[in-house]
mmCIF file of the C-alpha atoms, coordinates in Angstrom:
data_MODEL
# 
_entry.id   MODEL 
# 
loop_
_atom_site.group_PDB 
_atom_site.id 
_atom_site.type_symbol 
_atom_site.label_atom_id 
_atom_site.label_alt_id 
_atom_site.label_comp_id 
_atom_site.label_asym_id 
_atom_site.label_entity_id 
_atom_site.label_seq_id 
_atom_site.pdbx_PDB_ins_code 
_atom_site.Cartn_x 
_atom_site.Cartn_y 
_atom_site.Cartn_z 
_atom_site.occupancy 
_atom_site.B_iso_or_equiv 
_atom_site.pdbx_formal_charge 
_atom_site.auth_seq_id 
_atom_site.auth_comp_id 
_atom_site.auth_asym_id 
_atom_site.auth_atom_id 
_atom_site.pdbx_PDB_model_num 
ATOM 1   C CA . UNK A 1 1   ? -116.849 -43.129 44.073 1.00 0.00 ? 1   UNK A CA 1 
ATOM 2   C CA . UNK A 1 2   ? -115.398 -39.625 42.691 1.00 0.00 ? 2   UNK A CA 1 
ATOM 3   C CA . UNK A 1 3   ? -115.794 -36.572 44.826 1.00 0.00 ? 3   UNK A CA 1 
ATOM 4   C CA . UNK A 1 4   ? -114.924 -32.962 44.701 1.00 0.00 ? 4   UNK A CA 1 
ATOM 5   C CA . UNK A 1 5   ? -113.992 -31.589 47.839 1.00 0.00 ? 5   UNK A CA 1 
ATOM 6   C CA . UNK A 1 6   ? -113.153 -27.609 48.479 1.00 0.00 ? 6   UNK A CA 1 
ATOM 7   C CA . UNK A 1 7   ? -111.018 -26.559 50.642 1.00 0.00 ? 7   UNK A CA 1 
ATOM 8   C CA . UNK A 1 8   ? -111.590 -23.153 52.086 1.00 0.00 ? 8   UNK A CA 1 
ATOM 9   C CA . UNK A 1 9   ? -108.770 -21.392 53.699 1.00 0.00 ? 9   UNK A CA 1 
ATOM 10  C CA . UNK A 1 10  ? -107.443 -18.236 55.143 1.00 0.00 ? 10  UNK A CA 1 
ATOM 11  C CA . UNK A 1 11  ? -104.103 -18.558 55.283 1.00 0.00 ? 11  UNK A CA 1 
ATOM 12  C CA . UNK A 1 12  ? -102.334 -21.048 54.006 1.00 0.00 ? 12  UNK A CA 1 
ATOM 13  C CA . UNK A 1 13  ? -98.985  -22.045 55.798 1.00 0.00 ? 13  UNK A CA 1 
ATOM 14  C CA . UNK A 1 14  ? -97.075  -24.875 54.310 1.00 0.00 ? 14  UNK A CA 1 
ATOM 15  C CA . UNK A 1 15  ? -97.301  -27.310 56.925 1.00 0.00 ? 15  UNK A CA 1 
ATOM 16  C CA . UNK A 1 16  ? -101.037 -26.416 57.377 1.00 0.00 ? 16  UNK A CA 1 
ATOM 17  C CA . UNK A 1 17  ? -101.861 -27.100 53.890 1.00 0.00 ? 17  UNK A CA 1 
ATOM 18  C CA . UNK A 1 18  ? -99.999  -30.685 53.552 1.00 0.00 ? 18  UNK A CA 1 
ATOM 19  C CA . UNK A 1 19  ? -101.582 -31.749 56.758 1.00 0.00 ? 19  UNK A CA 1 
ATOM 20  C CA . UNK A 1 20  ? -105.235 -31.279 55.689 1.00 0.00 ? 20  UNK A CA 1 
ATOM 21  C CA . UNK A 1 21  ? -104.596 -32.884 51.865 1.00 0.00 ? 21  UNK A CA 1 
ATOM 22  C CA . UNK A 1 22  ? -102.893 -35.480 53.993 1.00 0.00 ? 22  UNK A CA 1 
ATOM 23  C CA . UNK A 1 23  ? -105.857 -36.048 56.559 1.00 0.00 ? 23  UNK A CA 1 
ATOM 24  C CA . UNK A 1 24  ? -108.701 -35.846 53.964 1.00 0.00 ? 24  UNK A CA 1 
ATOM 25  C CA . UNK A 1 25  ? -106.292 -38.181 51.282 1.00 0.00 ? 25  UNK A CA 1 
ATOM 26  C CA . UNK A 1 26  ? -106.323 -40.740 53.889 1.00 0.00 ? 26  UNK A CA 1 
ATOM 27  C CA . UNK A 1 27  ? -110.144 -40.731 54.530 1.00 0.00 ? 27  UNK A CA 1 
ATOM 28  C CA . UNK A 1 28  ? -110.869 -41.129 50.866 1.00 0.00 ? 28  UNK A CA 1 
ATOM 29  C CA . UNK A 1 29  ? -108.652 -43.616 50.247 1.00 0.00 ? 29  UNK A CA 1 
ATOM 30  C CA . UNK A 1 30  ? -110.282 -45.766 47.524 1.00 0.00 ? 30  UNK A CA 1 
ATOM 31  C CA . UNK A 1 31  ? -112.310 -43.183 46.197 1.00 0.00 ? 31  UNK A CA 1 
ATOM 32  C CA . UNK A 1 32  ? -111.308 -41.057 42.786 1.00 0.00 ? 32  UNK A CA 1 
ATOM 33  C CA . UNK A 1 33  ? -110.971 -37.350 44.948 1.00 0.00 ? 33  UNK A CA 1 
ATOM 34  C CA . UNK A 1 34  ? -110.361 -33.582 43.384 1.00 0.00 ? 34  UNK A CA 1 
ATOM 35  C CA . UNK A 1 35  ? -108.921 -31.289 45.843 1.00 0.00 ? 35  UNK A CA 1 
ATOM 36  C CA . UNK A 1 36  ? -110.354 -27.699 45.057 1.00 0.00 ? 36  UNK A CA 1 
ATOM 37  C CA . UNK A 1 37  ? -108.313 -25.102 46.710 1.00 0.00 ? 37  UNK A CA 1 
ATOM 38  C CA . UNK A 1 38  ? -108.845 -21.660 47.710 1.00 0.00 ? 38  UNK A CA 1 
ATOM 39  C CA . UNK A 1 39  ? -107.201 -18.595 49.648 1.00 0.00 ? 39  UNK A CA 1 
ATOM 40  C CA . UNK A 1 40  ? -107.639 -15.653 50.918 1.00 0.00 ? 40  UNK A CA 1 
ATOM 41  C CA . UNK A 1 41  ? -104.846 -14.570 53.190 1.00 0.00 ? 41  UNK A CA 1 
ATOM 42  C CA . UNK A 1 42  ? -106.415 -10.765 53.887 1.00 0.00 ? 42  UNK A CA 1 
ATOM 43  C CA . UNK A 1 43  ? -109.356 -12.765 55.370 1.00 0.00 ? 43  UNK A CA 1 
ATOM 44  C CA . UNK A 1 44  ? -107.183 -13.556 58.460 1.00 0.00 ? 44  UNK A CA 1 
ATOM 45  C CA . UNK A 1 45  ? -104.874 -10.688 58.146 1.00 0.00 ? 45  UNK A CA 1 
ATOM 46  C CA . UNK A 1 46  ? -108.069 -8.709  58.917 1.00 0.00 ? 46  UNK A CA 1 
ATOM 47  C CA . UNK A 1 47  ? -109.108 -11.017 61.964 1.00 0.00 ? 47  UNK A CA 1 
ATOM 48  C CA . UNK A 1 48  ? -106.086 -10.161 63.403 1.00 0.00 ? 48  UNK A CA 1 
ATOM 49  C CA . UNK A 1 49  ? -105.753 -6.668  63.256 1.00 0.00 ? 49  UNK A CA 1 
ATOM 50  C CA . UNK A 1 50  ? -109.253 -6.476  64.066 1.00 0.00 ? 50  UNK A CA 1 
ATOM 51  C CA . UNK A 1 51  ? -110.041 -8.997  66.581 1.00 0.00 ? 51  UNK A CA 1 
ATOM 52  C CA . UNK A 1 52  ? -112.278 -10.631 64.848 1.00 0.00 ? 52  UNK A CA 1 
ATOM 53  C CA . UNK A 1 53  ? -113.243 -10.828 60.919 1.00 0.00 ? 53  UNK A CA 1 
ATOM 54  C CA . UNK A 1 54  ? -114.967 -7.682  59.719 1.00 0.00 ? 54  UNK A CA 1 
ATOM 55  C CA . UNK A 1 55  ? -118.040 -8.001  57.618 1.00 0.00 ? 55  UNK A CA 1 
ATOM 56  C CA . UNK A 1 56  ? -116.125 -6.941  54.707 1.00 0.00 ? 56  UNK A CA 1 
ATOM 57  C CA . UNK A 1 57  ? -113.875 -9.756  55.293 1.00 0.00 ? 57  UNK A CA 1 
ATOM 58  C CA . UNK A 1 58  ? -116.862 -11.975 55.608 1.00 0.00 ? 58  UNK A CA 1 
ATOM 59  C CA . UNK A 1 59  ? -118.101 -11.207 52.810 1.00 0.00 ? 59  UNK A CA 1 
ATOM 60  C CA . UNK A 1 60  ? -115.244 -12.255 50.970 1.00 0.00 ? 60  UNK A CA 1 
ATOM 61  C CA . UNK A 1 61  ? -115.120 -15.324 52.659 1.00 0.00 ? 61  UNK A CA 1 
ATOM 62  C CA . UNK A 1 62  ? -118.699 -15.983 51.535 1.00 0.00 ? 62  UNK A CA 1 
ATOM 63  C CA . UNK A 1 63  ? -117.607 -15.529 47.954 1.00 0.00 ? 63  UNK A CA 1 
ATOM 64  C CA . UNK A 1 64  ? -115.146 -18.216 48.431 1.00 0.00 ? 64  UNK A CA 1 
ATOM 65  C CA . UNK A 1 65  ? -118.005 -20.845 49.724 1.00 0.00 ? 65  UNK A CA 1 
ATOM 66  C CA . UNK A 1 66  ? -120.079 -19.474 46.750 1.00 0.00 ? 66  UNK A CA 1 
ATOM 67  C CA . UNK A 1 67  ? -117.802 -20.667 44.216 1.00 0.00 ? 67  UNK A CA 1 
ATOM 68  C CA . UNK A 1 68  ? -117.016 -23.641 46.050 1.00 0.00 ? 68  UNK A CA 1 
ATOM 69  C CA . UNK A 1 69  ? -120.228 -24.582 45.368 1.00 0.00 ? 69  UNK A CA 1 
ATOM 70  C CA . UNK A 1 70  ? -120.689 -23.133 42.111 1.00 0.00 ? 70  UNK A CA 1 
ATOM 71  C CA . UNK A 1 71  ? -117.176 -25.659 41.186 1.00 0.00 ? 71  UNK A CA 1 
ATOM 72  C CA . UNK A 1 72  ? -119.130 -28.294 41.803 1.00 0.00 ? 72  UNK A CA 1 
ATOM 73  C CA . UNK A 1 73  ? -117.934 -29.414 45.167 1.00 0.00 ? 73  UNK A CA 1 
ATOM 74  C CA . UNK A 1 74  ? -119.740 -32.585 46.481 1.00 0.00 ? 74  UNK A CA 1 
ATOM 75  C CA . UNK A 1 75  ? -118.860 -30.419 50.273 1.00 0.00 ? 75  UNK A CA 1 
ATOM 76  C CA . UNK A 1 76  ? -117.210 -27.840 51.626 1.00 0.00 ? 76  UNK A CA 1 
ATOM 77  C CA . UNK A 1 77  ? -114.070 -27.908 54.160 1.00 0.00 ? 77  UNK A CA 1 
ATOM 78  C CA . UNK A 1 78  ? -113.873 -24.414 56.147 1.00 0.00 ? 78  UNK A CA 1 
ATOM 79  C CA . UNK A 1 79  ? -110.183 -24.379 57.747 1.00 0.00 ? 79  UNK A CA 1 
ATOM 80  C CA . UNK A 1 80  ? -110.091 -21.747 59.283 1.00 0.00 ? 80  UNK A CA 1 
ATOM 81  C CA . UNK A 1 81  ? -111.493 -21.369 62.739 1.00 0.00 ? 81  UNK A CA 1 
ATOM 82  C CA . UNK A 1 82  ? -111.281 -17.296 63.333 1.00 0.00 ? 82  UNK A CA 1 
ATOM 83  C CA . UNK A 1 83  ? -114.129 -17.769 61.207 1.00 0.00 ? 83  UNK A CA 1 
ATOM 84  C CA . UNK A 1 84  ? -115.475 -20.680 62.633 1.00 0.00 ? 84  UNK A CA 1 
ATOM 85  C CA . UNK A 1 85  ? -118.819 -19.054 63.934 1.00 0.00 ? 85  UNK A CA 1 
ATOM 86  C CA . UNK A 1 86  ? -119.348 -17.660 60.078 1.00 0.00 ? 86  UNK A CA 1 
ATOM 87  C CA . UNK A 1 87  ? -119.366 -21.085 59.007 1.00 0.00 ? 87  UNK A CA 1 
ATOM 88  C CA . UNK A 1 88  ? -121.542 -21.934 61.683 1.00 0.00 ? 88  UNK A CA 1 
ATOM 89  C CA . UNK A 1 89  ? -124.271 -19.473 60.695 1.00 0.00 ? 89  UNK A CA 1 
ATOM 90  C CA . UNK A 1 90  ? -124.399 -20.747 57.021 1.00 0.00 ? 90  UNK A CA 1 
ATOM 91  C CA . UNK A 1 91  ? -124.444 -24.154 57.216 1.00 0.00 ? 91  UNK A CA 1 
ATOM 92  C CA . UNK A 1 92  ? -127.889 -24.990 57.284 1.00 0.00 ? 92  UNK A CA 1 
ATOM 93  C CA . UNK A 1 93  ? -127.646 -22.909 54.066 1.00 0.00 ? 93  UNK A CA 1 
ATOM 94  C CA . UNK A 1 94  ? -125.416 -24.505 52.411 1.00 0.00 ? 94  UNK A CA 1 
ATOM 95  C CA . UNK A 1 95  ? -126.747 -27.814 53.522 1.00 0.00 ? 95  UNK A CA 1 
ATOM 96  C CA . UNK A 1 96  ? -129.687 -26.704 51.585 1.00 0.00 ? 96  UNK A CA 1 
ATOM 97  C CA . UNK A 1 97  ? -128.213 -26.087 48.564 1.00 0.00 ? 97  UNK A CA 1 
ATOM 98  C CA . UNK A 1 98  ? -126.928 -30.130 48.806 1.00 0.00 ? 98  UNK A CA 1 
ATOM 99  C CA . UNK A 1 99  ? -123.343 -28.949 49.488 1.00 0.00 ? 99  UNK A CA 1 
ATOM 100 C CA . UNK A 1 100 ? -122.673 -29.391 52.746 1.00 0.00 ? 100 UNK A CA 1 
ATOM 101 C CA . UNK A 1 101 ? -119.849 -26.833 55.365 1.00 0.00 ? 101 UNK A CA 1 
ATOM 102 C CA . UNK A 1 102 ? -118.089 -28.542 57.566 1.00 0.00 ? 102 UNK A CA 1 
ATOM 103 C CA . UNK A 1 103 ? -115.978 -26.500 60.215 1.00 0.00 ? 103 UNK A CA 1 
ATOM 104 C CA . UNK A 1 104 ? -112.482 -28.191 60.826 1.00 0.00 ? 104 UNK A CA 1 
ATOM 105 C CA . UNK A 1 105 ? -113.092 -27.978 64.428 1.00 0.00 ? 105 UNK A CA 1 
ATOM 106 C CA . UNK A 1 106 ? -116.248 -29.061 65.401 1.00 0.00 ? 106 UNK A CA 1 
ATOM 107 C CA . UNK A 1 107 ? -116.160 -32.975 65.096 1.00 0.00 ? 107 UNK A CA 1 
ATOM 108 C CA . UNK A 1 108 ? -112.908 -31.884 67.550 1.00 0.00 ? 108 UNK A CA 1 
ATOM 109 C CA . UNK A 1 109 ? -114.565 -30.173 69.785 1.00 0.00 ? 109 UNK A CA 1 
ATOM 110 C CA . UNK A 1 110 ? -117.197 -32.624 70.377 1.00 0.00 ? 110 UNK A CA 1 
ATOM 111 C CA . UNK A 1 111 ? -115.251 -35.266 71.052 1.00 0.00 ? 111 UNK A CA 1 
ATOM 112 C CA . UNK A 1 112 ? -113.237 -33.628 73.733 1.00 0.00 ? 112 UNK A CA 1 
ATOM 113 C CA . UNK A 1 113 ? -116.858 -32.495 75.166 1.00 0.00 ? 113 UNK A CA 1 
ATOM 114 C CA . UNK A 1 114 ? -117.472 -36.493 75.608 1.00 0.00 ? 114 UNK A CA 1 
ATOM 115 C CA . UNK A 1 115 ? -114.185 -37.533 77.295 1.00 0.00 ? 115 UNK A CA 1 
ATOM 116 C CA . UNK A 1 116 ? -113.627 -34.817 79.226 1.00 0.00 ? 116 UNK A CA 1 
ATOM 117 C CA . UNK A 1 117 ? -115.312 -32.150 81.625 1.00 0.00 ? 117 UNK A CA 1 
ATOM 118 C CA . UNK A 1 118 ? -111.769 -29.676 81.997 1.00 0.00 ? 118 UNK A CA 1 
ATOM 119 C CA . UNK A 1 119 ? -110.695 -28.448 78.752 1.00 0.00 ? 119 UNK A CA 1 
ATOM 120 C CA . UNK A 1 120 ? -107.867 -26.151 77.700 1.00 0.00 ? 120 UNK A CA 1 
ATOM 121 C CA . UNK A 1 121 ? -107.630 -24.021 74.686 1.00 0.00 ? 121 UNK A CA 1 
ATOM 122 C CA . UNK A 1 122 ? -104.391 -23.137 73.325 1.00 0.00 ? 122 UNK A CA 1 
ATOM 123 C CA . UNK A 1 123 ? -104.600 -20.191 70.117 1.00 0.00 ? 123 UNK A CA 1 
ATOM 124 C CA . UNK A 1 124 ? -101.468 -18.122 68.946 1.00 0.00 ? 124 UNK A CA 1 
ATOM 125 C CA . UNK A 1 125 ? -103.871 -15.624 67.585 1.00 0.00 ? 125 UNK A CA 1 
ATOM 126 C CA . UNK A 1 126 ? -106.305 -14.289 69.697 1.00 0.00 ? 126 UNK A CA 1 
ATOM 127 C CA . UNK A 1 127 ? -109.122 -13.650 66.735 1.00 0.00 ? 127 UNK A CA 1 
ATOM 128 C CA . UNK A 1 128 ? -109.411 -17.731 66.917 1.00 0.00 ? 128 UNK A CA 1 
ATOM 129 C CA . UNK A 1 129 ? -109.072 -18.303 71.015 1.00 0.00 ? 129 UNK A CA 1 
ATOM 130 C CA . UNK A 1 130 ? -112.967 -16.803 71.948 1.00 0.00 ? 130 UNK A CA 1 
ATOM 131 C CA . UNK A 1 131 ? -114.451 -18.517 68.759 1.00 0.00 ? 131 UNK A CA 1 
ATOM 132 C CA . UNK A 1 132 ? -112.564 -21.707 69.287 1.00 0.00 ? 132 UNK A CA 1 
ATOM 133 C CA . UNK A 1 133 ? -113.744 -21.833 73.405 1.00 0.00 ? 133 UNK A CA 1 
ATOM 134 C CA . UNK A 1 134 ? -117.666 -20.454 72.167 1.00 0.00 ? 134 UNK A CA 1 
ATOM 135 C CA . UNK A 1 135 ? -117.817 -23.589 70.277 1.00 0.00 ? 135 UNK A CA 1 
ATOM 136 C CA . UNK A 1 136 ? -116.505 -26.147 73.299 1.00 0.00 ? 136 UNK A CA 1 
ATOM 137 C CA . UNK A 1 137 ? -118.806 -24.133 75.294 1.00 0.00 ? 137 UNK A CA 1 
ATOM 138 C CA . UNK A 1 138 ? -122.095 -25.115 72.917 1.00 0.00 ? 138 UNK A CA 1 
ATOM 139 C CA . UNK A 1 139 ? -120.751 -28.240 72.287 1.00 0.00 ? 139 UNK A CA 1 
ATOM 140 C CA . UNK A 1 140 ? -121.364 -28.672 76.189 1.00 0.00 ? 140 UNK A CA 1 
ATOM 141 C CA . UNK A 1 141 ? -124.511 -27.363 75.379 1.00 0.00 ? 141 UNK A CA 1 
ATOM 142 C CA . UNK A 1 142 ? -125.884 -29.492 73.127 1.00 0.00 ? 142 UNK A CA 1 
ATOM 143 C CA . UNK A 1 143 ? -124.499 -32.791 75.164 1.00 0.00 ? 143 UNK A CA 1 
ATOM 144 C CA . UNK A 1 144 ? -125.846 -31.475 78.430 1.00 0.00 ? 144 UNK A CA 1 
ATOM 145 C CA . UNK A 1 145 ? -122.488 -31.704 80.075 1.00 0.00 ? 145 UNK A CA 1 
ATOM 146 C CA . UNK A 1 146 ? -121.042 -29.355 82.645 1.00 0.00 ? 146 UNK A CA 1 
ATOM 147 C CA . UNK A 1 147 ? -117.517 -28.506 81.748 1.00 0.00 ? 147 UNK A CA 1 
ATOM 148 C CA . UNK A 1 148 ? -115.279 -25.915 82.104 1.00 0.00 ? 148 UNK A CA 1 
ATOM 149 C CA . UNK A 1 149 ? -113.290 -24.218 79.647 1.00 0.00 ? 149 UNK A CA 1 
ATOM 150 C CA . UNK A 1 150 ? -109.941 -22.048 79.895 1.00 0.00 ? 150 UNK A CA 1 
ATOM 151 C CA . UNK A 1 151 ? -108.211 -20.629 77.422 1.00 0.00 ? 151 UNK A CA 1 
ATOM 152 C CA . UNK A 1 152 ? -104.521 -19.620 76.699 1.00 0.00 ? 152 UNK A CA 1 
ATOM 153 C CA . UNK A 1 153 ? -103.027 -17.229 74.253 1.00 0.00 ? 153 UNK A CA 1 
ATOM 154 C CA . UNK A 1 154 ? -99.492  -18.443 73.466 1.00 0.00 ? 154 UNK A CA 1 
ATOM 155 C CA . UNK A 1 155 ? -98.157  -15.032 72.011 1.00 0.00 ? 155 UNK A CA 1 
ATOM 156 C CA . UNK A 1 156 ? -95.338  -14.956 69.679 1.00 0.00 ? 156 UNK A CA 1 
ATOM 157 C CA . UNK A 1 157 ? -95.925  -18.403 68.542 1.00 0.00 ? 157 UNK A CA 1 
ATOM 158 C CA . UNK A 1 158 ? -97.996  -18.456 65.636 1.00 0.00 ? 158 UNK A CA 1 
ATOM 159 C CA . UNK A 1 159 ? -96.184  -20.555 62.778 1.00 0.00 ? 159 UNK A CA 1 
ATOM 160 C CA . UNK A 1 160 ? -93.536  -21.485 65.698 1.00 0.00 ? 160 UNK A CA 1 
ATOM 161 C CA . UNK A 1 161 ? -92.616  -25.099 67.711 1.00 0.00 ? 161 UNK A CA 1 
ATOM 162 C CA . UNK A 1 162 ? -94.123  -26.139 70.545 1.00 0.00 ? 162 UNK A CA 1 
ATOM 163 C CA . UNK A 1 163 ? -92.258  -24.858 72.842 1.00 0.00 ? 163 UNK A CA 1 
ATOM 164 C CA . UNK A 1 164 ? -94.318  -21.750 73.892 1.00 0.00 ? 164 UNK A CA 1 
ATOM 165 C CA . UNK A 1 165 ? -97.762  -23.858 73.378 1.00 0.00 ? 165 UNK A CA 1 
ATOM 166 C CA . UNK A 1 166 ? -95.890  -26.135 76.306 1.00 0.00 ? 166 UNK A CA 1 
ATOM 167 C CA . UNK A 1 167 ? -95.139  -22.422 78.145 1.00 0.00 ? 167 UNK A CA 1 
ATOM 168 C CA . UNK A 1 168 ? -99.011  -21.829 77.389 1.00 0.00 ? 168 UNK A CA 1 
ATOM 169 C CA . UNK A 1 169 ? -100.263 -24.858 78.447 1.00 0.00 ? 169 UNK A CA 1 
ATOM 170 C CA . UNK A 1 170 ? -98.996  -25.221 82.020 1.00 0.00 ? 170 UNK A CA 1 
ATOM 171 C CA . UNK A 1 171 ? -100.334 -22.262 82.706 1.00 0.00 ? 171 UNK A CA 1 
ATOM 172 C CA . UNK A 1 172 ? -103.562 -23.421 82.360 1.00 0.00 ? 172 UNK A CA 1 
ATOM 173 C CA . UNK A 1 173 ? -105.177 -24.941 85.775 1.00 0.00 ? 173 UNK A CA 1 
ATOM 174 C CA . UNK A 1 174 ? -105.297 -28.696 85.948 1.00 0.00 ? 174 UNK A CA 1 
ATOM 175 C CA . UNK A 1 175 ? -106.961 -29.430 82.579 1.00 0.00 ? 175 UNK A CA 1 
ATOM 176 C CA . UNK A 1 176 ? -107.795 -32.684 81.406 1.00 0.00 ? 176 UNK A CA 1 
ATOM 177 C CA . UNK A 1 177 ? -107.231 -32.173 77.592 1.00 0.00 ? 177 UNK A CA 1 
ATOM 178 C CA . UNK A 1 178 ? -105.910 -29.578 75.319 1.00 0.00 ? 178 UNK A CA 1 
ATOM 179 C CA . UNK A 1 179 ? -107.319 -27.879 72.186 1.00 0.00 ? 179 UNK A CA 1 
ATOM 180 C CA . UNK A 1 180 ? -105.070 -26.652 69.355 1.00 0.00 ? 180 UNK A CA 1 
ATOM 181 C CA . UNK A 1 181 ? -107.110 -24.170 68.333 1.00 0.00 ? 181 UNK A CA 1 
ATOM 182 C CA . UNK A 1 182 ? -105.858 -23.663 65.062 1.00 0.00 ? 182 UNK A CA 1 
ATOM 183 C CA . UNK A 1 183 ? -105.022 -26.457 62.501 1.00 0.00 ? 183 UNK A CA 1 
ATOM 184 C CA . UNK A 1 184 ? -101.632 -25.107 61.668 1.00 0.00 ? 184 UNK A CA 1 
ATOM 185 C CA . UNK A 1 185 ? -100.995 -25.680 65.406 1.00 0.00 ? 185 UNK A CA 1 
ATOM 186 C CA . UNK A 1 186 ? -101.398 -30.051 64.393 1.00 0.00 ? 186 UNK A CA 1 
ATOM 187 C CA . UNK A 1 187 ? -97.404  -30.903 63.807 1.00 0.00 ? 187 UNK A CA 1 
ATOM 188 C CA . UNK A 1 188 ? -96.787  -29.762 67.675 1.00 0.00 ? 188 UNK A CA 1 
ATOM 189 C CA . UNK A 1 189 ? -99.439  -31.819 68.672 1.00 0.00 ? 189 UNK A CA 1 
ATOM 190 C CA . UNK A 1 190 ? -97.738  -35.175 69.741 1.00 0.00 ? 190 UNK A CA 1 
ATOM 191 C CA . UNK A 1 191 ? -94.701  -32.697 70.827 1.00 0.00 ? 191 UNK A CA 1 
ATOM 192 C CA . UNK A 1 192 ? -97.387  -30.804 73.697 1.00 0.00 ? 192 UNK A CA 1 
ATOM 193 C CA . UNK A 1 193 ? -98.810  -34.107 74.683 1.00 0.00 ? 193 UNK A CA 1 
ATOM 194 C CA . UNK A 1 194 ? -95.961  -35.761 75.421 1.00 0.00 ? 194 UNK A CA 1 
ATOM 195 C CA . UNK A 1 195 ? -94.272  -32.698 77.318 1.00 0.00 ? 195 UNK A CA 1 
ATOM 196 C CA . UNK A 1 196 ? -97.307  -31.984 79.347 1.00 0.00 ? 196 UNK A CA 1 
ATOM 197 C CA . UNK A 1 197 ? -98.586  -35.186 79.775 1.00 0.00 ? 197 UNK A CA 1 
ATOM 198 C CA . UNK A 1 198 ? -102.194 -34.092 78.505 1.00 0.00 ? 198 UNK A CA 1 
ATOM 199 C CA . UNK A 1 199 ? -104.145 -35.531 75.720 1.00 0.00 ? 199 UNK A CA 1 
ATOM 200 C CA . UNK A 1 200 ? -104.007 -33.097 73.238 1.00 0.00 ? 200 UNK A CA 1 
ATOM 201 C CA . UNK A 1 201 ? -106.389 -32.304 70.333 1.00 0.00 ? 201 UNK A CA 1 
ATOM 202 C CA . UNK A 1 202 ? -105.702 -30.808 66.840 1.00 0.00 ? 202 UNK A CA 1 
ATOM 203 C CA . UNK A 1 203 ? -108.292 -30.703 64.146 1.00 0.00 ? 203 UNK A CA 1 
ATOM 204 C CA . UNK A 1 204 ? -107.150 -31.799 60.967 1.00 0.00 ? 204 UNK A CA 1 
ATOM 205 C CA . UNK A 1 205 ? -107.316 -35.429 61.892 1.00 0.00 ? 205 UNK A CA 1 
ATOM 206 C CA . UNK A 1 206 ? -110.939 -34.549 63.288 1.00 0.00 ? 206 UNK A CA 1 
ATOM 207 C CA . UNK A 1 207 ? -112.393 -32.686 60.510 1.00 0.00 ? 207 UNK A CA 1 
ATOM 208 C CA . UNK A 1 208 ? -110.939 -34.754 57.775 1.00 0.00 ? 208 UNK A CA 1 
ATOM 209 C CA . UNK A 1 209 ? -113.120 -37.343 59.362 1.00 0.00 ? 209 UNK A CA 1 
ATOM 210 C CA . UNK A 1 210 ? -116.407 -35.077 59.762 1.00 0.00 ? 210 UNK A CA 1 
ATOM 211 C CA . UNK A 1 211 ? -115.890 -34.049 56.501 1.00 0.00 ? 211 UNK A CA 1 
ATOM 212 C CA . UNK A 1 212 ? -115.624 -38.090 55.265 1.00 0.00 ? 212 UNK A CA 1 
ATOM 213 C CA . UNK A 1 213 ? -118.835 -38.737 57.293 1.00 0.00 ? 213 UNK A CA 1 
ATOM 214 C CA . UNK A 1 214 ? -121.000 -36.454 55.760 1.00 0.00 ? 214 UNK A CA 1 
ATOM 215 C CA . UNK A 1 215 ? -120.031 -36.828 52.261 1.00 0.00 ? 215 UNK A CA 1 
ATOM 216 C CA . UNK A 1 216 ? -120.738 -40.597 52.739 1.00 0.00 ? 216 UNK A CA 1 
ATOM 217 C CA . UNK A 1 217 ? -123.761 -39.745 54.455 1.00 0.00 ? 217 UNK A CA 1 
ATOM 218 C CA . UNK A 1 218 ? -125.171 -37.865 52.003 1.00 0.00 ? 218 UNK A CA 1 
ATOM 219 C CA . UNK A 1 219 ? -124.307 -40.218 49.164 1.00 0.00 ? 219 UNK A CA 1 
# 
C-alpha cells in the first residue's frame, strides 16, 4: 500500500524528529510511505511564554492541519503535546473530512491508564505538564478507573539528559509508571527507567503505532 503521512510539529529538535520518522518507518514497513513535514517553531515558543498556546498560535497551528490535508495526507500525526487538547477538539473534524488526527500521546496515555492506577508525569516545559496529566486524567475517565496522577516539572532540562528527569522523578510519591510528557523527552527513556526502577513511557513508540492502526483501519 502507499500512504502519505503528515507530520505536524512545533518544534523540531534533532533527536525528536529522527525518532518519530524512525517509529512511524518501522510501522510501515512494507508499505510505499511519504513523510510530509511541517514546522512551526513560534507555535511552542508562544506556549511557553504564555503558558499555554494563544489563539493566535492556534490558529496557525490549524493552518498547518489544513494543508496537511489539503497535501493529500492519508492522516495526520500531531507531535506536539502543549497542543495536545487542540488536537483533541478537532479530531472528530478532521475525521470527517476522511483524514484522520492522531495526538502522539494518547495511545500512551491509555495504555498506562490500563496497567497502572499511580502515574507520574514528567514535562520540562510547563505549557505541556497540565495538558499532558488532563489527558491521563480522561483517559481514566473513559476506562472507569480510579487513578491518581502527579506531575513533575523538571526545570532546566528541556533538550537535556536524563539526569534532572531522574532528579524529577524521585520526587514524585511512590508512582507506578512514568510519563515523558514530551516526545523529545523518548532517548532518556530507557536511561529514567533503569535509574529509577519505574516503567517509563515515551510517546513516539506509542503514537507511531496509533497512527499505524488507524490508517489500516480506515483502509
Amino acid at each position: 500500500m502507499e500512504y502519505k503521512i503528515a507530520l505536524v510539529y512545533t518544534g523540531m529538535p534533532v533527536s525528536l524528529v529522527k525518532r518519530v520518522e524512525s517509529e512511524v518507518s518501522k510501522r510501515f514497513e512494507g508499505d510505499k510511505l511519504t513523510l510530509l513535514t511541517q514546522s512551526d517553531p513560534s507555535i511552542i515558543a508562544d506556549a511557553v511564554k504564555n503558558g499555554s498556546p494563544s489563539k493566535a498560535a492556534l490558529r496557525q497551528l490549524m493552518d498547518m492541519y489544513c494543508r496537511a490535508a489539503d497535501s493529500g495526507a492519508d492522516a495526520i500525526l500531531n507531535i506536539c503535546s502543549s497542543v495536545g487538547d487542540f488536537a483533541a477538539l478537532n479530531q472528530p473534524a478532521f475525521r470527517a473530512l476522511g483524514v484522520p488526527l492522531v495526538r502522539i500521546d494518547e495511545l500512551m496515555a491509555q495504555k498506562a491508564v490500563e496497567q497502572y492506577t499511580r502515574i507520574g508525569v514528567i514535562a520540562t516545559l510547563s505549557s505541556t505538564l497540565e495538558p499532558s496529566m488532563r489527558l491521563v486524567n480522561q483517559k481514566a475517565k473513559e476506562l472507569g478507573k480510579d487513578v491518581r496522577v502527579e506531575g513533575v516539572l523538571a526545570e532546566n532540562a528541556f533538550g537535556g539528559g536524563a539526569e534532572k528527569l531522574i532528579e524529577a522523578a524521585r520526587k514524585l510519591d511512590a508512582p507506578e509508571c512514568l510519563i515523558l510528557a514530551q516526545g523529545s523527552m523518548a532517548d532518556n527513556e530507557a536511561e529514567v527507567e533503569n535509574a529509577t526502577g519505574i516503567k517509563t513511557f515515551s510517546s513516539p513508540y506509542w503514537g507511531a503505532l496509533d497512527l499505524y492502526g488507524t490508517v489500516k483501519a480506515i483502509g
